[in-house]
Phi, psi and omega in degrees: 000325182272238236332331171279321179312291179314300206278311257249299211305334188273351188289127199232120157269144175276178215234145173255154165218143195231160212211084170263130190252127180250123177256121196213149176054025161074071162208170156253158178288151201299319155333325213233003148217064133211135190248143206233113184215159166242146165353074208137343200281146158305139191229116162242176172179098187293106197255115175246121188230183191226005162240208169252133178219175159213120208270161175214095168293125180272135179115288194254012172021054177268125152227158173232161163249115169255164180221159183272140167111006180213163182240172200229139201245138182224123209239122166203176173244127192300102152220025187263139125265162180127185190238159213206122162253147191260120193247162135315096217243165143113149187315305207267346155283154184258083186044093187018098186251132201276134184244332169182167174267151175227122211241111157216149200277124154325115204268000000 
């Protein structure tokens, strides 16, 4: 029991963090590409595209499929680090095209 006591001030929680991301003419605003989250965090990342894509986290090798009018939800727990890009895949991408980065941090 005294061992948790000690131990507890170091104990560090993760975070949840949500991210809506707009994609139109297969690009994101400029502001909006890079997403900065750390090791350990819930991670969402809410997708708005205005054509049909199929989004890809490379690293944690996640893919989705979006469509305009919904919105595609990309849901993990960051336990990988390092910077991780996110490309567009699919006929209505413009040659897989890289739309932003996800960056995680070490805790």
């Amino acid at each position: 029991m005294a061992l948790a006591c000690v131990l507890a001030p170091w104990v560090v929680r993760a975070a949840e963090r949500s991210f809506e991301v707009r994609i139109e003419n297969g690009r994101v605003p400029e502001g909006s590409r890079t997403l900065r989250v750390s090791e350990g965090d819930s991670v969402r990342l809410a997708f708005r595209v205005d054509r049909p894509m199929t989004l890809h986290l490379h690293g944690y090798d996640i893919e989705l499929r979006a469509e305009p009018g919904k919105v595609a939800e990309m849901k993990f727990v960051a336990r990988a680090t390092g910077r991780f890009p996110l490309h567009a895949h699919g006929a209505q991408a413009q040659n897989e095209a890289l739309l932003l980065y996800v960056e995680v941090y070490p805790q």
